[in-house]
N, C-alpha and C positions, 0 to 999 in steps of 0.2 A: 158496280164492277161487273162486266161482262161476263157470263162461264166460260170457265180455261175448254177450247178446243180436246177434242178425243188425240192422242197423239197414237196413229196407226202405223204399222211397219208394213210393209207392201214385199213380201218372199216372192222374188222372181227370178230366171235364167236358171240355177243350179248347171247340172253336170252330164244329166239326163241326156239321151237321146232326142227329146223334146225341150230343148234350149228355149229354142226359136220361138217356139209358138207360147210358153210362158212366158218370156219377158213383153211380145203382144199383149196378152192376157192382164201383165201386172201392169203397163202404160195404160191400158183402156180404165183399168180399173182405179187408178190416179188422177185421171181425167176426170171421174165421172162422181168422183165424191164431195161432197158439198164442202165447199172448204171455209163455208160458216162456222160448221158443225168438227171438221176435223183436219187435225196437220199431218199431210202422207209423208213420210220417208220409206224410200225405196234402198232395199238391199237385195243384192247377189248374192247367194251362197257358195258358189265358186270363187267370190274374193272376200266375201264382206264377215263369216261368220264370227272372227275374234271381235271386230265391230257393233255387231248386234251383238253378242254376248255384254260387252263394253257398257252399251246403250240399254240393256236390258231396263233400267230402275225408273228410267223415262220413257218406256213407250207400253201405253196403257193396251193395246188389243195389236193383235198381227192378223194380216189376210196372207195365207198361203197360196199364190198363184203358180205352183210349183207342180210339171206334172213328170210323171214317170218315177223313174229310182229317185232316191234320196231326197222325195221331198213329197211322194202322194204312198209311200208306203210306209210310214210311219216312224223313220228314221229323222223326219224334221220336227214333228210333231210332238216327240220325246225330246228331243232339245230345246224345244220351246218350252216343256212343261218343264224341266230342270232349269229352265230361266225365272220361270215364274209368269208367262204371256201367256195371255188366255186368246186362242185362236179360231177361226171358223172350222166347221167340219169334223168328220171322225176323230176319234182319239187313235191311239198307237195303235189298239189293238185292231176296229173294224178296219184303218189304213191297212195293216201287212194283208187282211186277209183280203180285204178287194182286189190289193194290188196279185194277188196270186190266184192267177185263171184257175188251177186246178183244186186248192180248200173251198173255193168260189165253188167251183161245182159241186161239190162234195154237200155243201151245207144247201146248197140250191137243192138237192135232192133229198138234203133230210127233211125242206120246209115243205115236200112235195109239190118242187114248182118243177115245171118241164125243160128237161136240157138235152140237148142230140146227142146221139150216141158217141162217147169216146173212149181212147186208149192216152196211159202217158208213156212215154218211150224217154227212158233213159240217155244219156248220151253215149255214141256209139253201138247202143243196141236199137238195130232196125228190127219192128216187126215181119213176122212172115207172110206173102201175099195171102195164104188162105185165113189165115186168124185175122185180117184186115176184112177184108168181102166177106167174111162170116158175122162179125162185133160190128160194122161201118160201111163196110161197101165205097164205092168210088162216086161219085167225087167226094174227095176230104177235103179238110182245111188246116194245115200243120200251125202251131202259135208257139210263140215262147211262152215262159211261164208266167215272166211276168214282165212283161212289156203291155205301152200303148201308143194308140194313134192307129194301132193296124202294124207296125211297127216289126220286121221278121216274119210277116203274114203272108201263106203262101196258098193258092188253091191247086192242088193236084189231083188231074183228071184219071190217071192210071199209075199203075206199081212204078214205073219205068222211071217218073218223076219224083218218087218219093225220096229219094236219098240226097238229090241236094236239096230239097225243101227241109229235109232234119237238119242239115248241115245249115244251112240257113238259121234255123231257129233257133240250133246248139250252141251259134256264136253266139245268144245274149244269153241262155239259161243251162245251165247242164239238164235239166227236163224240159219234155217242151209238150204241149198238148195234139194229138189228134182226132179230130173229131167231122160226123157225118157233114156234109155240107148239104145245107136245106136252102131251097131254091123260097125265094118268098118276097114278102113287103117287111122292108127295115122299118122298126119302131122304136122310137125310144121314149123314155117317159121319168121327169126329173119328181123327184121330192123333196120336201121345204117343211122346218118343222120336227118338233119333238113336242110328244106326250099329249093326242097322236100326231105321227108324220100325216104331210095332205099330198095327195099326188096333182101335179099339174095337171095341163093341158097335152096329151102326147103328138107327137113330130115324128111326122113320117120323112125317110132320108129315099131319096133316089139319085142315086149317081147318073149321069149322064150316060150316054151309049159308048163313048170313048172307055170308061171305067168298070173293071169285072166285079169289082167290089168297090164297099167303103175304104179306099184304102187310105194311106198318108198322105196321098195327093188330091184325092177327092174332096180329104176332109178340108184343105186346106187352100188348094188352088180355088182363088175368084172364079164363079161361073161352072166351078167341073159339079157340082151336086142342087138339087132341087130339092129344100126344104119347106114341108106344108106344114102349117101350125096353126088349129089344128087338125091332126092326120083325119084324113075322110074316112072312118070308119061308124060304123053301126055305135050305138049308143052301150049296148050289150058289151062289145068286141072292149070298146071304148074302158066302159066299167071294168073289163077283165084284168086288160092291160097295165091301168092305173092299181088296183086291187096287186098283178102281181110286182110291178115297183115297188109297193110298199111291202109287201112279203120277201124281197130280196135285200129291197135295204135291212131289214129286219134282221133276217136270218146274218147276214153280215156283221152285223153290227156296227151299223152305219149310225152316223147325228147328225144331226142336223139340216144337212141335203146330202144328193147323191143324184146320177142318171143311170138307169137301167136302158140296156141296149136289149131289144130283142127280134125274132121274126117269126114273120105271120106267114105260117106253114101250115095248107090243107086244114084252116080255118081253129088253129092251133099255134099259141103264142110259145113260143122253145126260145128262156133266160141264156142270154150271152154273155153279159159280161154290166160288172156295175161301177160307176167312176164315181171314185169321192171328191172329186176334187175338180168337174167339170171346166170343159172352155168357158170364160169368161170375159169375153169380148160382147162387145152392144149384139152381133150378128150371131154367137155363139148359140146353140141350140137350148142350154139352160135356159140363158137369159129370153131369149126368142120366145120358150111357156111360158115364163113366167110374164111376159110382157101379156102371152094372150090370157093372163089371168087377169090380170089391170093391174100389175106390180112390174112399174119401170126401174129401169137398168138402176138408177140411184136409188131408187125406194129398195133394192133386191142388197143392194151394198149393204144398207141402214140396217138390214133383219140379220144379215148373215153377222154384221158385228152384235148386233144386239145379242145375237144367239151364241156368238163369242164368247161375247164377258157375264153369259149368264152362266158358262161355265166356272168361273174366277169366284162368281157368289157361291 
């Protein structure tokens, strides 16, 4: 008699800001899994969650292709574990805290890893130009608190500019972060694994000359960014970068993967921000190290469930 198929649930679209680019995410990632080995069903959480709840007693592991609110900050993550689905990735608690730029930095700085100078500004309270050029200086970079993709991200060159970029950021969070803007090489560097985490291969991002930054369009438009993997860096630089991934995931309280964003400022890596719940397409920048490790797109499915339902034992 054959072994019964793994029965996977596939979380994609939600409610998010980043709709679009997770239900991408969740099709690539149904595609790409051996359907020897397992039977995908794919659910919305914008229509489907009485469904899955429904479904819960038949489906053995869930992959969360869910990014932004309500589904990489730990609100999906808790209803799955009240389901009883053992899922890839942080639990509830390393989710909320990634998903919030500002505990993010806070713990970034107790693990003594390096982060640029910031303020948080309340909503409706703008700082004063001199307490700004004195803590930060010009250029900044305003953020919501807990948004992704680049998502409310705004680079302001002088005071003059500052008050719609809070106003900007204040539509998605009542705090929003301020902080120095470091001119440099974007890096980023994925982890895979528990007890210990191993850092990939890190990916160096360049946007195009069209783009001032990583932004939501870079990340996403065909052609607008120039992904190296892996990043030409010194072996040194190399070792540092992966060393501090794994010190961010950590301090986090991240499992089982995560991407660490950072930039290489005046020969000095300054922690940006870490994703639990990375892109997940073949071209995606996880998948992308993990490939230059020699763990293809299906082989990277196969660990992430395995590391699933090793949570469920």
């Amino acid at each position: 008699m054959p072994e019964r198929k793994i029965r996977v649930a596939i979380l994609a679209g939600g409610t998010s800001a980043e709709r679009e680019v997770s239900l991408s995410s969740g099709n690539q990632v149904k595609r790409a899994l051996n359907p020897e080995k397992y039977e995908a069903f794919m659910y919305d959480p914008a229509t489907d969650l009485l469904k899955l709840a429904q479904d819960a007693r038949n489906i053995d592991v869930a992959i969360i292709m869910l990014h932004g609110r309500g589904g990489e900050d730990g609100t999906m993550q808790g209803f799955l574990e009240m389901l009883g689905i053992p899922y890839q990735g942080s639990r509830v608690l390393g989710s909320a805290i990634a998903m919030n730029k500002i505990v993010s930095k806070r713990l970034y700085i107790q693990a003594g890893l390096p982060v640029a100078p910031y303020m948080v500004c309340h909503k409706g309270s703008i700082p004063d130009e001199a307490s700004i050029r004195e803590h930060i200086g010009f250029p900044l970079v305003v953020k919501p608190e807990q948004e992704g993709s680049s998502i409310g991200v705004t680079i302001v060159r002088d005071f003059k500019e500052l008050k719609e970029a809070l106003e900007k950021a204040w539509g998605y969070d009542k705090r929003c972060l301020i902080e120095k803007y470091l001119a440099g090489r974007e890096i980023t560097v994925g982890v895979l694994g528990n007890s210990p985490p191993k850092a990939l291969p890190p990916v160096e991002i360049r946007p195009t000359s069209g783009f001032e930054f990583f932004d939501y369009k870079a990340k996403y438009q065909p052609g607008a960014t120039e992904e190296i993997c892996p990043a030409p860096l010194s072996e040194e630089l190399t070792a540092k970068c992966q060393e501090y991934a794994i010190r961010a995931h950590e301090a986090l309280y991240c499992e089982d993967y995560s991407r660490t964003d950072m930039i290489l400022h005046d020969g000095e890596f300054y922690i940006l921000e870490t994703n639990t719940i990375p892109g997940m397409t073949a071209t995606s920048l996880f998948p992308q190290a993990a490939q230059a490790a020699g763990i293809s797109f299906s082989e990277l499915l196969d660990k992430l469930i395995e590391l699933a339902m090793e949570k469920k034992k």
